[in-house]
Jmol script that loads the backbone (N, CA, C; Angstrom):
load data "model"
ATOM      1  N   UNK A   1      83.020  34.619  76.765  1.00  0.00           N
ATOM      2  CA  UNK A   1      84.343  34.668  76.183  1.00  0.00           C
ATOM      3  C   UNK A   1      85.265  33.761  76.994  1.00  0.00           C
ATOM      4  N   UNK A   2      86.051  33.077  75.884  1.00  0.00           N
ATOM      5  CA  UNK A   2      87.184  32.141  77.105  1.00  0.00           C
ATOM      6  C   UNK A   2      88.280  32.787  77.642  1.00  0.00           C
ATOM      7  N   UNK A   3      88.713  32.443  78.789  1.00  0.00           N
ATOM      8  CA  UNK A   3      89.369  32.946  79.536  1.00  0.00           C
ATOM      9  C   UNK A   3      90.717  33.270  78.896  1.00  0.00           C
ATOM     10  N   UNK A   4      91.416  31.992  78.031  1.00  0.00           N
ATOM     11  CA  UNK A   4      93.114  32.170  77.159  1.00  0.00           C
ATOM     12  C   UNK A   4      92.132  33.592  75.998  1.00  0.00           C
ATOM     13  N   UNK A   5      91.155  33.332  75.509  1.00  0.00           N
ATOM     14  CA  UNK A   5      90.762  34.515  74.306  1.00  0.00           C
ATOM     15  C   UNK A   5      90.886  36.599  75.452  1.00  0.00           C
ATOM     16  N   UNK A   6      90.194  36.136  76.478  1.00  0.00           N
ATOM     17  CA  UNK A   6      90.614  37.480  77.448  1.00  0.00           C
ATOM     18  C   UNK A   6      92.237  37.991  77.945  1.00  0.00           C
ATOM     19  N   UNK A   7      92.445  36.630  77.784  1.00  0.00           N
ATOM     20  CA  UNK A   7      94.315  36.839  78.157  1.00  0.00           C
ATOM     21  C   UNK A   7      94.870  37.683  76.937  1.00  0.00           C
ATOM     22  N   UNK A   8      94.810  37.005  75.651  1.00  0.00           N
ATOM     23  CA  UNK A   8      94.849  38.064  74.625  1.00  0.00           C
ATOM     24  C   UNK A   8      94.962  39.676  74.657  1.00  0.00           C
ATOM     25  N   UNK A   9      93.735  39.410  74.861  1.00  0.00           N
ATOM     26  CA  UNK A   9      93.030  40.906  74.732  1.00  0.00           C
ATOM     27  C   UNK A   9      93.566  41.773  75.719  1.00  0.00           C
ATOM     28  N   UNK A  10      93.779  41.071  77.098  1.00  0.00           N
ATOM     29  CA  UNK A  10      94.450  42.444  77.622  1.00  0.00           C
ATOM     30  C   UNK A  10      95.907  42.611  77.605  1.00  0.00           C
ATOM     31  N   UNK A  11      96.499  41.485  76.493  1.00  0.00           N
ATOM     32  CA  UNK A  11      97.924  41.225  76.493  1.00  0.00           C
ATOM     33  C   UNK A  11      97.984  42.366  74.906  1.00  0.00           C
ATOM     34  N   UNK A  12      96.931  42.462  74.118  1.00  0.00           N
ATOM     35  CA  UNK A  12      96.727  43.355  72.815  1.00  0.00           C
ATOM     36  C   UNK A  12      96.510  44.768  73.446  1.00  0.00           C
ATOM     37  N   UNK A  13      95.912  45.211  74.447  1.00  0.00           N
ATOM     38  CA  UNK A  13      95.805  46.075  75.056  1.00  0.00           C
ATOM     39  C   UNK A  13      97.207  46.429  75.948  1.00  0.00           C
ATOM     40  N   UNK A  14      98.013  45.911  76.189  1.00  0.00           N
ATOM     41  CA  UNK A  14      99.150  46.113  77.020  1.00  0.00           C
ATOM     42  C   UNK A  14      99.960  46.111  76.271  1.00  0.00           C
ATOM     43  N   UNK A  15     100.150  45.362  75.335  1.00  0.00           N
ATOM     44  CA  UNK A  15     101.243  45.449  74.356  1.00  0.00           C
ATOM     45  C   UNK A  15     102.599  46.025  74.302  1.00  0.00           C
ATOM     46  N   UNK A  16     102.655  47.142  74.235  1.00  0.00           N
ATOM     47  CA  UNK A  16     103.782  48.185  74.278  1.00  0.00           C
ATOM     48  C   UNK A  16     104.530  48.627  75.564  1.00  0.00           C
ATOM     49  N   UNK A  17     103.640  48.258  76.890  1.00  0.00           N
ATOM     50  CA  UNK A  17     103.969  48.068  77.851  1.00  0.00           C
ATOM     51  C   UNK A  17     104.863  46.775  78.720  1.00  0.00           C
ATOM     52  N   UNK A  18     104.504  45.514  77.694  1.00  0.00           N
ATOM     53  CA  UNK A  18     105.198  44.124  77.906  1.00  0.00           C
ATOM     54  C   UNK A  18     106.534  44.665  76.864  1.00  0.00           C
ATOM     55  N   UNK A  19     106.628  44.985  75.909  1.00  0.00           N
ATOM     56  CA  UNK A  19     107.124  44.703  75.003  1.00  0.00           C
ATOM     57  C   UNK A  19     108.332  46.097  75.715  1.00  0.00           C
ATOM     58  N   UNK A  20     108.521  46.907  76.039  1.00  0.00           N
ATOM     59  CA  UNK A  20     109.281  47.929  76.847  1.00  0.00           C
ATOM     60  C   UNK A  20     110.088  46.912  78.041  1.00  0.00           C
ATOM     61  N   UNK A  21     109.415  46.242  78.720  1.00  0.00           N
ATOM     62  CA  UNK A  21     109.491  45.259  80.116  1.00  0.00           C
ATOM     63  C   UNK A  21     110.508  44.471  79.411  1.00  0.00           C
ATOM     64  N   UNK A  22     110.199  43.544  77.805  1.00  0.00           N
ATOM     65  CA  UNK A  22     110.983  42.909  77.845  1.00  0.00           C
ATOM     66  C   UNK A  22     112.096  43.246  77.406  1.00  0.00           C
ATOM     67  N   UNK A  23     112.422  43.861  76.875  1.00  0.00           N
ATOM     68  CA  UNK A  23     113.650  45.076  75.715  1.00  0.00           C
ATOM     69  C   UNK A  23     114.240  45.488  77.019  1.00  0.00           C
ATOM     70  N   UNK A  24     114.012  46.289  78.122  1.00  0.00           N
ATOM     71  CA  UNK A  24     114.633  47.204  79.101  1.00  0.00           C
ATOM     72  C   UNK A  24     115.813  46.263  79.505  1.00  0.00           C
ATOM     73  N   UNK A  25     115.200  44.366  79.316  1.00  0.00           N
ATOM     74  CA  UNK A  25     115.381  43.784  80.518  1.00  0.00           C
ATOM     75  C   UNK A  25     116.904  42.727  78.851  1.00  0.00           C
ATOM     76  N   UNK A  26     116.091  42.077  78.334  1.00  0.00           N
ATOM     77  CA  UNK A  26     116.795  41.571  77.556  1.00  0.00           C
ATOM     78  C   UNK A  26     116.886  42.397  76.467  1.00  0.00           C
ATOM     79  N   UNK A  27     117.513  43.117  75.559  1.00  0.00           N
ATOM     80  CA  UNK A  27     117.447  43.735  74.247  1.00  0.00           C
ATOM     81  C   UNK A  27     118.346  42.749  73.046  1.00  0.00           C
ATOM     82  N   UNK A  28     117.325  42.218  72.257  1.00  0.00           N
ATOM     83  CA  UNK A  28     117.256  41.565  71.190  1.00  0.00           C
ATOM     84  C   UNK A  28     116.904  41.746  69.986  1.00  0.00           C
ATOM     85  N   UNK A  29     116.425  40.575  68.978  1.00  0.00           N
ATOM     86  CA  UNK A  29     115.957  40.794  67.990  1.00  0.00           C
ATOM     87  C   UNK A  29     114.425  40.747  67.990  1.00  0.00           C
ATOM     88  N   UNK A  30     113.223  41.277  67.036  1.00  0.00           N
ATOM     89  CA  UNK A  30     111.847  40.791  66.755  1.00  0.00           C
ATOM     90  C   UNK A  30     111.711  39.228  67.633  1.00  0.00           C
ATOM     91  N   UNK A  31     112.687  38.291  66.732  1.00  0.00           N
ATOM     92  CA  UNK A  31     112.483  36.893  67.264  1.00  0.00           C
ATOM     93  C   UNK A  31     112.245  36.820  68.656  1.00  0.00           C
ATOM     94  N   UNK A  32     113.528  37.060  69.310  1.00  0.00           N
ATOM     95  CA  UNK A  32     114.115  36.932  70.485  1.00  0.00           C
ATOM     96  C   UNK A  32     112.952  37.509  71.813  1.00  0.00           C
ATOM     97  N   UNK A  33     112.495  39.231  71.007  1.00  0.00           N
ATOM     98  CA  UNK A  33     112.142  39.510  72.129  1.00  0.00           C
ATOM     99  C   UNK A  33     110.383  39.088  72.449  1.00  0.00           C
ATOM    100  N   UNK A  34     109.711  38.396  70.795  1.00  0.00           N
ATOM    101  CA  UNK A  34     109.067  37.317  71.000  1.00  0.00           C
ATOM    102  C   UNK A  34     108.666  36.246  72.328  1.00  0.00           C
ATOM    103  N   UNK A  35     110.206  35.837  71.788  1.00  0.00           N
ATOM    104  CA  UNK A  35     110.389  34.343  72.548  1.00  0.00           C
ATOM    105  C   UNK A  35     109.956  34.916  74.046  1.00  0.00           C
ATOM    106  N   UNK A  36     111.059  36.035  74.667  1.00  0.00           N
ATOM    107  CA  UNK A  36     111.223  36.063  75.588  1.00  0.00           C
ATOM    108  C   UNK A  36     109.644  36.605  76.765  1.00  0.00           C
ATOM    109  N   UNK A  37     108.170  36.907  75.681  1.00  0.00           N
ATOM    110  CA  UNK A  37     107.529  37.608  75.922  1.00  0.00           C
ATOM    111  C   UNK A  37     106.736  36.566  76.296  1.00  0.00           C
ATOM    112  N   UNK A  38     106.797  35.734  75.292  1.00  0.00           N
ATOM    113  CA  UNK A  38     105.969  34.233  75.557  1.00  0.00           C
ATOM    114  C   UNK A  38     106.812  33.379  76.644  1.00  0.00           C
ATOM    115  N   UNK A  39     107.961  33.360  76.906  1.00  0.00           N
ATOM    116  CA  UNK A  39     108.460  32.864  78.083  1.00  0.00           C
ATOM    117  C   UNK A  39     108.228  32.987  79.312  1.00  0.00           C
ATOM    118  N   UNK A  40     108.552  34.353  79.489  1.00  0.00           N
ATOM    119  CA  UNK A  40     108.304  35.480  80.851  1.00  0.00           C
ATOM    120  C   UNK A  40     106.833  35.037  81.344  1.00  0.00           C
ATOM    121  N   UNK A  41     106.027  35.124  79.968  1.00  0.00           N
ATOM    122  CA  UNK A  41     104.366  34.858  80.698  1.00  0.00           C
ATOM    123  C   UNK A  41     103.718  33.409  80.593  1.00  0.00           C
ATOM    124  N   UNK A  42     104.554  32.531  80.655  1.00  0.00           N
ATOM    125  CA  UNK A  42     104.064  31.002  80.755  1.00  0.00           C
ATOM    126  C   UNK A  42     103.392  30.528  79.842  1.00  0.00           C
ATOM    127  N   UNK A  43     104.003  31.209  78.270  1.00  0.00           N
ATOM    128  CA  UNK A  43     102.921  30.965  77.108  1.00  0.00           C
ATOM    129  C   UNK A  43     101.318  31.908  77.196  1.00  0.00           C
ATOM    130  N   UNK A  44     101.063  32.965  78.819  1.00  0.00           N
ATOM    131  CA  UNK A  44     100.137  33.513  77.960  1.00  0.00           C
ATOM    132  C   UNK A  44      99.978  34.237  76.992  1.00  0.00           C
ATOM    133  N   UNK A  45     101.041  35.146  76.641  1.00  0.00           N
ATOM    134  CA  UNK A  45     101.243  36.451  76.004  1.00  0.00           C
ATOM    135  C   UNK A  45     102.034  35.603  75.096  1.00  0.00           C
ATOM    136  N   UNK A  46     101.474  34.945  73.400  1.00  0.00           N
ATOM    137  CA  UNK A  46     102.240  35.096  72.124  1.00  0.00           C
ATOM    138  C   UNK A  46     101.339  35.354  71.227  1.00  0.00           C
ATOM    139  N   UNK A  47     101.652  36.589  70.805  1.00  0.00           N
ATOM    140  CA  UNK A  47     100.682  37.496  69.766  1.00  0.00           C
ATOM    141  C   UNK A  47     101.835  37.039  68.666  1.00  0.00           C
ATOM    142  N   UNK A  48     101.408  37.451  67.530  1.00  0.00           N
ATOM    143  CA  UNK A  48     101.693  37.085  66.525  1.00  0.00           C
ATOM    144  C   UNK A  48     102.553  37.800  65.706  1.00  0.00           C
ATOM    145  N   UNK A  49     103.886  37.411  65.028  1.00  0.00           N
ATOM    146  CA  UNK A  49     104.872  38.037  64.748  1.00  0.00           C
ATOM    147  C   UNK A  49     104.490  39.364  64.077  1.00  0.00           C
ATOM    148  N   UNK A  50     103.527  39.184  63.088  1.00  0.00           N
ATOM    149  CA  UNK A  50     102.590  40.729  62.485  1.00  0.00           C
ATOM    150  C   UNK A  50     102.047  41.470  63.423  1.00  0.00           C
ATOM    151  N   UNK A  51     101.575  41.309  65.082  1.00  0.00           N
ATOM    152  CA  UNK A  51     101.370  42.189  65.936  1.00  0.00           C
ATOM    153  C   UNK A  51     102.447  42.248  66.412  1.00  0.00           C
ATOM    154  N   UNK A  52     103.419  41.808  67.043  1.00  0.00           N
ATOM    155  CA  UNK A  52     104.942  42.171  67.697  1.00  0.00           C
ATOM    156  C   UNK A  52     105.550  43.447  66.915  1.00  0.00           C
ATOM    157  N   UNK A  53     105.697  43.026  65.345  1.00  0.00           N
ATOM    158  CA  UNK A  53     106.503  43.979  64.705  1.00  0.00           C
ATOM    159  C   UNK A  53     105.528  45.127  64.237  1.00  0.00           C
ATOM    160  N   UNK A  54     104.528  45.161  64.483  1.00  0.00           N
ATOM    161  CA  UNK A  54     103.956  46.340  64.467  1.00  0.00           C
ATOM    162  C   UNK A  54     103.779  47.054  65.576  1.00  0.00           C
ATOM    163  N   UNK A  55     103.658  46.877  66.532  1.00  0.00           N
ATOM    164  CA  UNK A  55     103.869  47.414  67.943  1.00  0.00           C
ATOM    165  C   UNK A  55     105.369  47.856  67.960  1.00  0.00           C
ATOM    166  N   UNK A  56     106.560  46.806  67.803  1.00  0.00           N
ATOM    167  CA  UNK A  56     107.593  47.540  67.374  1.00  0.00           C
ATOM    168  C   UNK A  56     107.983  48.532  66.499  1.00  0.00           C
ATOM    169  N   UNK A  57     107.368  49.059  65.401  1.00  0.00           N
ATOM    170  CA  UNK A  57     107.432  49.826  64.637  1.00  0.00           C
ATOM    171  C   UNK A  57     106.643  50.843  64.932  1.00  0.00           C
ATOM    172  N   UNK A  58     106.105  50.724  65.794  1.00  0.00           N
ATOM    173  CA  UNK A  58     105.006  51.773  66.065  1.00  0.00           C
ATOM    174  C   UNK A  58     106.238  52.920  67.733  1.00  0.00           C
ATOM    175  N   UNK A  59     106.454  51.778  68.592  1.00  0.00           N
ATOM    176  CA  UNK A  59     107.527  52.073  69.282  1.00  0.00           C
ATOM    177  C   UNK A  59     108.854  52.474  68.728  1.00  0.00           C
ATOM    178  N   UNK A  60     108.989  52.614  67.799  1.00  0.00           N
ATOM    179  CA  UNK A  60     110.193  52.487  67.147  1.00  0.00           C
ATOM    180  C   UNK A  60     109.968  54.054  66.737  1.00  0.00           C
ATOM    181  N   UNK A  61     108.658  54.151  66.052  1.00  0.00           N
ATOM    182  CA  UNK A  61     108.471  55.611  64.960  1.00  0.00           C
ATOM    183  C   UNK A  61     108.446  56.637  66.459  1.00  0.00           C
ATOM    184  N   UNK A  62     108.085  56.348  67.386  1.00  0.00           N
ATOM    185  CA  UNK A  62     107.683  57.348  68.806  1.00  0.00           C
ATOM    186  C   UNK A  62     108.659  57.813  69.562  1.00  0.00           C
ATOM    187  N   UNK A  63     109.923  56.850  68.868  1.00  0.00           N
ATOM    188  CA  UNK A  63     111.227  56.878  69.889  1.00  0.00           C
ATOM    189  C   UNK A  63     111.580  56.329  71.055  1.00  0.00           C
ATOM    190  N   UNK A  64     110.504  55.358  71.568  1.00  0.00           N
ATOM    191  CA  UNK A  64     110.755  54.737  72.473  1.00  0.00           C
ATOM    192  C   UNK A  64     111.728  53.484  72.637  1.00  0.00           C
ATOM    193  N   UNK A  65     112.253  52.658  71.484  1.00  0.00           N
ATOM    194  CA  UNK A  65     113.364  52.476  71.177  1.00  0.00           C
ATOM    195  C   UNK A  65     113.565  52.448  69.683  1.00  0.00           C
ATOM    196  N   UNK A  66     114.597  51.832  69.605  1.00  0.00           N
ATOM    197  CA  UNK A  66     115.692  52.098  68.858  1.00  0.00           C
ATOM    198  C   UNK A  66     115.981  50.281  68.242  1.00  0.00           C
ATOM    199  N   UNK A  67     116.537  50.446  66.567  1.00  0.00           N
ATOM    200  CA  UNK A  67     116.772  49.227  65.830  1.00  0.00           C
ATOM    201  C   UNK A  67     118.304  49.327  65.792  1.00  0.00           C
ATOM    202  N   UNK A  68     119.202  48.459  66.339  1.00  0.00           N
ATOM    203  CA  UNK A  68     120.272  48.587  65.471  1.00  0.00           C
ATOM    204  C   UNK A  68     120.243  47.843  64.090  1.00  0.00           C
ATOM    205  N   UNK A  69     121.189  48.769  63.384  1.00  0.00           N
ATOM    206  CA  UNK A  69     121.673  47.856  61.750  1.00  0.00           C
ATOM    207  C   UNK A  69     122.746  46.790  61.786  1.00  0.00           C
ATOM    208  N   UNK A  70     123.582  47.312  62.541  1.00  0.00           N
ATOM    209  CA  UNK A  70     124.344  46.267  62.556  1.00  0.00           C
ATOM    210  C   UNK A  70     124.384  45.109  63.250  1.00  0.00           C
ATOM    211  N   UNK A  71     124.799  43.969  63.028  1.00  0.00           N
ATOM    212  CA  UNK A  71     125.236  42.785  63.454  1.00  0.00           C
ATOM    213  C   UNK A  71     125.530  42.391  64.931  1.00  0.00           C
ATOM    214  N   UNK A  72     125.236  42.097  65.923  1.00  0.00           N
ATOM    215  CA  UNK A  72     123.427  41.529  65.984  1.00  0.00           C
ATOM    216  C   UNK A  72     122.423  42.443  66.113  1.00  0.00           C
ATOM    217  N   UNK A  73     121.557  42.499  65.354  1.00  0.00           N
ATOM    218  CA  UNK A  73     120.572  43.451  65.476  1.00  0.00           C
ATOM    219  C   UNK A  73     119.591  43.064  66.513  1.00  0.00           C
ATOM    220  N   UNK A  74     119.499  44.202  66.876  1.00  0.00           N
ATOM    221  CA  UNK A  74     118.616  44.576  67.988  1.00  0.00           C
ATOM    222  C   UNK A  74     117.741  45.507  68.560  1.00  0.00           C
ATOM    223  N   UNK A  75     116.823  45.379  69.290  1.00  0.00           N
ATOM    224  CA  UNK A  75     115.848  47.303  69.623  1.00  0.00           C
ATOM    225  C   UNK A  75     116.377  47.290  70.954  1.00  0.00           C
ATOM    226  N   UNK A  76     116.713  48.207  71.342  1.00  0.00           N
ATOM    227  CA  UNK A  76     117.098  48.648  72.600  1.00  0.00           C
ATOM    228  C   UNK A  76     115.891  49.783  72.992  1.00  0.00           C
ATOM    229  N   UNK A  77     116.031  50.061  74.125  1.00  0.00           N
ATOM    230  CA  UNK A  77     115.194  51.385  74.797  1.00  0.00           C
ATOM    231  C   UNK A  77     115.981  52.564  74.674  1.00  0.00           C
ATOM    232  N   UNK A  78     115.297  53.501  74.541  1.00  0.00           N
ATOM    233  CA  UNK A  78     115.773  55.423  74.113  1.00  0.00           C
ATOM    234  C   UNK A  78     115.399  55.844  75.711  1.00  0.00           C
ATOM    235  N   UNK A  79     116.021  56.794  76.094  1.00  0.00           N
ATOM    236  CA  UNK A  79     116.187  57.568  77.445  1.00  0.00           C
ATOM    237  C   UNK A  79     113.817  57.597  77.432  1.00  0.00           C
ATOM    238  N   UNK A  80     113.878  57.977  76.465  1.00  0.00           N
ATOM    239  CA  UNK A  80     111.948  58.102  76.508  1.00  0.00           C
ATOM    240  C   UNK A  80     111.712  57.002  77.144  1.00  0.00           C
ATOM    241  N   UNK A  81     112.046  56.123  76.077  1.00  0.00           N
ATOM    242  CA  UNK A  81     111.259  54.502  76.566  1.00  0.00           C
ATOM    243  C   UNK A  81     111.597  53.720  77.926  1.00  0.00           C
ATOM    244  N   UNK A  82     112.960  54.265  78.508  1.00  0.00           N
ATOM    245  CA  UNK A  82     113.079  54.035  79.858  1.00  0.00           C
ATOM    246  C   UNK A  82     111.843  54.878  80.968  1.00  0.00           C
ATOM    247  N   UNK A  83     111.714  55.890  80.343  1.00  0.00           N
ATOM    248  CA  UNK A  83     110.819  56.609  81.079  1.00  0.00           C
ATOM    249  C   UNK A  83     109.517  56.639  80.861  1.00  0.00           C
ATOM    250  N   UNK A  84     109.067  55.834  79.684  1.00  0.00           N
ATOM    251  CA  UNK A  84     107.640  55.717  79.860  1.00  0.00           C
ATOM    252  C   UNK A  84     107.554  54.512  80.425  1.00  0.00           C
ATOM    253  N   UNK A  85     108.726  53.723  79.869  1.00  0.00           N
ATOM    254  CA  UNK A  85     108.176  52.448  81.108  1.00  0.00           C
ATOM    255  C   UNK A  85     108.328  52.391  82.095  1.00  0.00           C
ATOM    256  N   UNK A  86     108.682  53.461  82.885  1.00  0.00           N
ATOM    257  CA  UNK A  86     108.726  53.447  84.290  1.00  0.00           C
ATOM    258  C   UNK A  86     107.572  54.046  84.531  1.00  0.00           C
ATOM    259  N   UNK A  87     107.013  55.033  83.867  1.00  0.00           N
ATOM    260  CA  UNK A  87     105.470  55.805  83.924  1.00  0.00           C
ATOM    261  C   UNK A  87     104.519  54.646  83.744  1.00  0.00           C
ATOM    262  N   UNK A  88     104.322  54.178  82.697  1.00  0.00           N
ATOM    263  CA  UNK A  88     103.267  53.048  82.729  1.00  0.00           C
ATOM    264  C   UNK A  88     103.282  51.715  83.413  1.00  0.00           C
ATOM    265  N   UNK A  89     104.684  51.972  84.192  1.00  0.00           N
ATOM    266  CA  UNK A  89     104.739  50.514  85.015  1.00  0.00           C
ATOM    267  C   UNK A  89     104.122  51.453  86.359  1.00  0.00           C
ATOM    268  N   UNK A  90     104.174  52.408  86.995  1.00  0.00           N
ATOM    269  CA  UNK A  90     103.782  53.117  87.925  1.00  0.00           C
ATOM    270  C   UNK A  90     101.972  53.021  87.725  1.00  0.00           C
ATOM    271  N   UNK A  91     101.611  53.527  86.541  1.00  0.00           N
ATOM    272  CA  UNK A  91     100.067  53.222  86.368  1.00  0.00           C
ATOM    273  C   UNK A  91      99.569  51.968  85.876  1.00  0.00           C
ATOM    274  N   UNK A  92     100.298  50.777  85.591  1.00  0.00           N
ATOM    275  CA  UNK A  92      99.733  49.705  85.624  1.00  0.00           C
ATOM    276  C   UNK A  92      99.645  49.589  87.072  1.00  0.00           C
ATOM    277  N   UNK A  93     100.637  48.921  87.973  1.00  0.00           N
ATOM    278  CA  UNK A  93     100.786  49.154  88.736  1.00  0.00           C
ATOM    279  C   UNK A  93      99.739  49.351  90.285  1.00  0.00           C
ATOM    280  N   UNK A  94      99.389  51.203  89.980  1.00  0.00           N
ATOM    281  CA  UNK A  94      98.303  51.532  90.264  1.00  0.00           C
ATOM    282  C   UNK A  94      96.718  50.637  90.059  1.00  0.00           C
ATOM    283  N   UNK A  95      97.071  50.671  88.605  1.00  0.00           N
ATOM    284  CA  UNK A  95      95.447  49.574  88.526  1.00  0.00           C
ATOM    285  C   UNK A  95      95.220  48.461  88.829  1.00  0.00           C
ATOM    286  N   UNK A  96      96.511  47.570  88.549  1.00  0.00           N
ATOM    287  CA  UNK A  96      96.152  46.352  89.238  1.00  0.00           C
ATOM    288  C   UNK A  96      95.785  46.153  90.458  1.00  0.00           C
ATOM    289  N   UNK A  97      96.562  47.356  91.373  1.00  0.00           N
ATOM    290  CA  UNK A  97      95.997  47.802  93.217  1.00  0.00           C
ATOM    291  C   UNK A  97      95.102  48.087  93.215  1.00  0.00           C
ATOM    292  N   UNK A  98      94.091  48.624  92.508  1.00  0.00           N
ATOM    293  CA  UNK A  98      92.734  48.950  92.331  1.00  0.00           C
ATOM    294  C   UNK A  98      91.997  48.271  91.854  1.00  0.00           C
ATOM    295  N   UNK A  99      92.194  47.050  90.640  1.00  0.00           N
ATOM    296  CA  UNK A  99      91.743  46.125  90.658  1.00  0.00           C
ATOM    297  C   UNK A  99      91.921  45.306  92.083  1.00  0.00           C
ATOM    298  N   UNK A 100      92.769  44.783  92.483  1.00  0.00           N
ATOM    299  CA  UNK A 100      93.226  43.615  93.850  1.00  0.00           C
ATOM    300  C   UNK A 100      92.346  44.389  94.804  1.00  0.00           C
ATOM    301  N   UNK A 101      92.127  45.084  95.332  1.00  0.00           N
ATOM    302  CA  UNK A 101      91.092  45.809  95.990  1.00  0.00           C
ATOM    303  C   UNK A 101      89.894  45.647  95.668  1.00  0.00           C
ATOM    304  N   UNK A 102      89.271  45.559  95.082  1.00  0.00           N
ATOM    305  CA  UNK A 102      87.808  45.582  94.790  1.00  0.00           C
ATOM    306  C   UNK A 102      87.562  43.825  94.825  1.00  0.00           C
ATOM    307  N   UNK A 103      88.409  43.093  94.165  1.00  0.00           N
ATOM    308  CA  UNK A 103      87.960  41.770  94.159  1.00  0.00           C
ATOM    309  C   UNK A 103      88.196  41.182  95.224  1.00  0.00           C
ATOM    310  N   UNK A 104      89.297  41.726  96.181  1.00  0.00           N
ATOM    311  CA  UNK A 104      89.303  41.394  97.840  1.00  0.00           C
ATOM    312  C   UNK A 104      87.791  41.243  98.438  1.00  0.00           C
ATOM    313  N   UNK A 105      87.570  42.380  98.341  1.00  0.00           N
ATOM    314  CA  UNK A 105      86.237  43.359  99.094  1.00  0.00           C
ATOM    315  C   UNK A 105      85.255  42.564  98.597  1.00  0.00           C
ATOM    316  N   UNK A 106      85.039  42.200  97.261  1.00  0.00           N
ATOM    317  CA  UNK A 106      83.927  41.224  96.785  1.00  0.00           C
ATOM    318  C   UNK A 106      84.214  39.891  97.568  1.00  0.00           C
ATOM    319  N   UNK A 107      85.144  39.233  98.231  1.00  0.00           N
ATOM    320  CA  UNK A 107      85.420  38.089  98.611  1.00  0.00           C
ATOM    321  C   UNK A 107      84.604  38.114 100.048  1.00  0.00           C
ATOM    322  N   UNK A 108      84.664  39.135 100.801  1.00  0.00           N
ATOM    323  CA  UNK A 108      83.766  39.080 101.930  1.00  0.00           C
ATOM    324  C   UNK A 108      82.131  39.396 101.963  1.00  0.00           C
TER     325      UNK A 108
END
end "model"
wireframe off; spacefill off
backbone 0.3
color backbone group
């Protein structure tokens, strides 16, 4: 498997976790918080507007944020979604230290 096709995959697997990161930080539109997802990660992370807004809608139905209607519209984060992304930034977090550990240890 190529390496940009694995970037994907664990960017499809993280999803809701980037997509919290970027809303907490900028809160925008679908477009915007797009752009800002593919920005933040140097072009690795741009999934496709039909996965964005379904991950948003999926975050959206859970309460983790919120659409405004009015003018400029935007998703913001709900008191939840501040707090799961502080929970799943704590256990990403965790794993990546547990990943960085093991591939240390393989280096010697």
């Amino acid at each position: 498997m190529e390496r940009l096709e694995m970037v994907r995959i664990y960017a499809q697997v993280h999803l809701d976790l980037l997509l919290l990161a970027v809303i907490s930080s900028e809160p925008g539109d679908g477009a915007a918080v797009m752009r800002e997802l593919r920005d933040w990660s140097g072009g690795r992370f741009a999934p496709s507007p039909r996965t964005v807004y379904g991950a948003l809608n999926h975050l959206e139905r859970n309460r983790l944020i919120r659409r405004s209607y009015v003018e400029p519209r935007r998703y913001k984060l709900t008191d939840s979604g501040r707090r799961s992304l502080h929970t799943r930034r704590k256990e990403w977090e965790s794993f990546a230290t547990g990943v960085y550990a093991v591939l240390q240890r393989a280096r010697t």
